[in-house]
C-alpha positions in Angstrom: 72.6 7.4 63.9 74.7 6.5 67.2 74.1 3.2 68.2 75.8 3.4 71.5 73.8 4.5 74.4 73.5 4.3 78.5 70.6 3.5 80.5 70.5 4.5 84.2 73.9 6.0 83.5 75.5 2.6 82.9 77.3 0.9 80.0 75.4 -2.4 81.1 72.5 -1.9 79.2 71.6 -6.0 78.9 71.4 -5.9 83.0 68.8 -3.2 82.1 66.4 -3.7 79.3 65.6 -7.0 77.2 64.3 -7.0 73.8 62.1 -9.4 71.3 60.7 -8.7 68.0 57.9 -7.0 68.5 59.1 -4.8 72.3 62.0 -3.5 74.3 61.8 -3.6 78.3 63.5 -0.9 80.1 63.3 0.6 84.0 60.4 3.1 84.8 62.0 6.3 84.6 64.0 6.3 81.5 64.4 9.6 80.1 62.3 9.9 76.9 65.9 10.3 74.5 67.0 7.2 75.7 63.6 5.7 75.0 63.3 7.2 71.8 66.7 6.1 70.4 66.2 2.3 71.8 63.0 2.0 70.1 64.0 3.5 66.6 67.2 1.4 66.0 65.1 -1.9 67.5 62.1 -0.8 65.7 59.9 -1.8 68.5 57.5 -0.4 70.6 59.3 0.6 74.4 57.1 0.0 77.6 58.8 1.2 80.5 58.3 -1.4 83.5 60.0 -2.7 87.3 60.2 -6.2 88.3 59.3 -6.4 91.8 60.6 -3.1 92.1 63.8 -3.7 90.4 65.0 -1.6 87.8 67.4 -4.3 86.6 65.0 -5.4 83.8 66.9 -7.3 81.8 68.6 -9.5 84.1 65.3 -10.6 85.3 63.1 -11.3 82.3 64.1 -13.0 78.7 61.4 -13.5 75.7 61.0 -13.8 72.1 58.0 -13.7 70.3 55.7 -16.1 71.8 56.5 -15.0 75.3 58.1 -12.9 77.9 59.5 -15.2 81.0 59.8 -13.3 84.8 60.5 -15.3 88.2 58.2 -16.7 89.8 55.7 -14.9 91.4 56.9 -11.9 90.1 55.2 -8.7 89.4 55.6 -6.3 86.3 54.5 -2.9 86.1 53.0 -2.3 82.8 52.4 -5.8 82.2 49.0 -4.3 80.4 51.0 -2.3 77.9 52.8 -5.8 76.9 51.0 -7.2 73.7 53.3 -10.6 74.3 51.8 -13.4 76.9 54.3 -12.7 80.3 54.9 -16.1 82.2 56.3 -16.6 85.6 58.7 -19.5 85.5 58.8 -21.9 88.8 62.4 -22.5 89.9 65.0 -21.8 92.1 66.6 -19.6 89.5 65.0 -16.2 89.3 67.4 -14.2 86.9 66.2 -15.4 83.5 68.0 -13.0 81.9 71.0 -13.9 83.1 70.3 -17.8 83.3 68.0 -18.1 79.2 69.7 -17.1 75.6 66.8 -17.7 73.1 65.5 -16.6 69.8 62.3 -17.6 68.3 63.6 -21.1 67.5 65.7 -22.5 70.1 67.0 -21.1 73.8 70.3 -22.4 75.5 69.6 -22.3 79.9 72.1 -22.1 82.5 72.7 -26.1 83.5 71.3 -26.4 87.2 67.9 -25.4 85.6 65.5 -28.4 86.3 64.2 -30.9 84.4 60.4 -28.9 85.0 61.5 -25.2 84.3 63.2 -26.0 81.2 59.8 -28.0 79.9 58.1 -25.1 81.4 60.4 -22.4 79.3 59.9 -24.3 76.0 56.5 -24.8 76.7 56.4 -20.6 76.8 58.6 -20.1 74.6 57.3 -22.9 71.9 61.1 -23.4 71.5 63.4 -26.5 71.5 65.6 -25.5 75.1 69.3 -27.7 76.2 71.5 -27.2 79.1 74.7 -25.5 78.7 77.7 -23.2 78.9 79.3 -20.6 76.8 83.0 -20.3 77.9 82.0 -22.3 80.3 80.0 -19.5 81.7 76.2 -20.7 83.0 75.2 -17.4 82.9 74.4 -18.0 79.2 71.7 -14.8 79.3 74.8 -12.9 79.4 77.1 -14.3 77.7 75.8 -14.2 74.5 73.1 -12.8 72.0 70.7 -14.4 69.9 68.4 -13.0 67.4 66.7 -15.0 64.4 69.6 -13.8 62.5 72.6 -14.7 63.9 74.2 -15.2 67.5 77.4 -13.2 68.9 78.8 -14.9 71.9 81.7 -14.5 74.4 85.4 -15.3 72.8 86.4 -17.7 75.1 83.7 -20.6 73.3 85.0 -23.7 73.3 84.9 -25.6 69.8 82.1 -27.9 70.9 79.9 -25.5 72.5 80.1 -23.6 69.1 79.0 -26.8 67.6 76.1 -27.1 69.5 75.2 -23.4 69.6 75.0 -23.9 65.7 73.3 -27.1 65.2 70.9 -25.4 68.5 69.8 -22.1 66.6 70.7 -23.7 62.5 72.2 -19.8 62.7 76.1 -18.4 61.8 77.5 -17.8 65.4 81.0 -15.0 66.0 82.7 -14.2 68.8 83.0 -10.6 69.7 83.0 -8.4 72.7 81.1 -5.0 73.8 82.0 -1.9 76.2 85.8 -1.9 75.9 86.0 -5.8 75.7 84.1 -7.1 78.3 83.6 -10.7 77.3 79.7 -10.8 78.9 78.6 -9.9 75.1 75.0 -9.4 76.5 75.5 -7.2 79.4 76.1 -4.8 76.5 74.1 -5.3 73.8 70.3 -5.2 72.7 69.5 -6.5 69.4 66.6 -8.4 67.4 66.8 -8.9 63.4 66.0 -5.0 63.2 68.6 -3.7 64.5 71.2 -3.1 67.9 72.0 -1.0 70.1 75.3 -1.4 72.4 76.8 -0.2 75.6 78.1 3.6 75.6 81.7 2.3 76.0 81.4 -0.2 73.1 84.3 0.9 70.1 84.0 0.9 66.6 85.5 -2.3 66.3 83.1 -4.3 68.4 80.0 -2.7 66.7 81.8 -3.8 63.1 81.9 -7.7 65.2 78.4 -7.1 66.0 76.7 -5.8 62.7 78.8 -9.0 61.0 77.7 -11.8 63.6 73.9 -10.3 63.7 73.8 -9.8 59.9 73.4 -6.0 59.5 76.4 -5.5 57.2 
């Protein structure tokens, strides 16, 4: 089965749709292929939904199996069809997608976060969360995946970040890239422990570095 797809027409699926276990979010609107290939590599059930509006799903909300996390305030069509509890987080930082890398035992959050929506996050989460940077990216959401298997992040992770990523998750962690190398690993990539599914431009190569770093070899 292909494992490369697009959703509104773009590579970037991460910006997109965000994926736990147990469901995949993507925009309102997505044709029913699309929806029917995500949900059958994931093995998850696919609710189509907007945040406030925005079709840019997965730079706005991050979960795993205890919880889905949205800005504050936010709304989220569909929210009914969502079996998983969906918490606004208070903050200044709306894009937790962009700004939360987590599994179902540990998240990593951009750095400027505060002291109250990090204890917040783990508190809807029910994870252990820490500060950091990956490349010295802060956008961590997006610069890296994490699933209860195994973690790919961007190349440019320093040696000590790669320490703490794996003493963090007590998981393997690889360097790869997706869509033609772009180094923003989750900007292009949806996976769990199921399964993946990558950005249209991603190459053989990238999906071999992906099935090795998330275990699927």
């Amino acid at each position: 089965m292909i494992r490369t797809i697009t959703i509104q027409a773009s590579p970037i699926i991460g910006a997109f749709a965000t994926c736990t276990e147990d469901v995949v979010l993507v925009p309102l609107g997505t044709p029913e292929h699309e929806k029917d290939t995500i949900g059958q590599l994931l093995h998850v059930d696919v609710v189509e939904t907007l945040v406030d509006g925005s079709a840019i799903v997965g730079s706005l909300c991050r979960g795993n199996s205890n919880a889905i996390l949205v800005p504050m305030h936010s709304s989220l069509k569909g929210q009914d069809k969502i079996d998983t509890p969906v918490i606004d987080v208070p903050g200044k930082i709306n894009a937790m997608g962009n700004v939360v890398l987590a599994n179902d035992t540990a998240a990593l959050v951009h750095p400027d976060l505060s002291d109250h929506s990090i204890e917040f996050i783990g508190k809807a989460l029910k994870v252990d969360v820490r500060r950091g940077t990956i490349g010295g990216i802060k956008t961590v959401g997006m610069a890296g995946v994490a699933t209860n298997k195994g973690l790919l992040v961007n190349p440019k992770v320093t040696a000590s970040e790669l320490e703490m990523l794996e003493e963090m998750f007590g998981l393997p962690v690889e360097v790869g890239t997706t869509n033609l190398g772009t180094q923003m690993v989750g900007s292009g990539l949806l996976a769990n422990s199921k399964g993946y599914v990558a950005g249209s431009q991603t190459t053989g190569h990238e999906l071999g570095r992906i099935e090795d770093a998330l275990g699927f070899l």
